[in-house]
N, C-alpha and C positions, 0 to 999 in steps of 0.2 A: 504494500500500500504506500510506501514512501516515495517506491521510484514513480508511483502516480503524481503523487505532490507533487515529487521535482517537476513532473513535466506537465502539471498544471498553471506553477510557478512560471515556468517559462513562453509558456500559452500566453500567462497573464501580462507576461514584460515584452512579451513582444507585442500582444494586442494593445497596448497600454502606446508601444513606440510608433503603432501604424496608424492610428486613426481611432484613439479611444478602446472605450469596452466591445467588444464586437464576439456575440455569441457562437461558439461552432455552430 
């Protein structure tokens, strides 16, 4: 379940760097 996190984290910084909150 962690490596989910990390790669929710990085979901979240990248959508964060593209154009806001942007849901799958």
């Amino acid at each position: 379940m962690r490596r989910l996190s990390k790669s929710f984290t990085v979901w979240a910084l990248s959508a964060l760097k593209s154009d806001g909150w942007r849901p799958l």
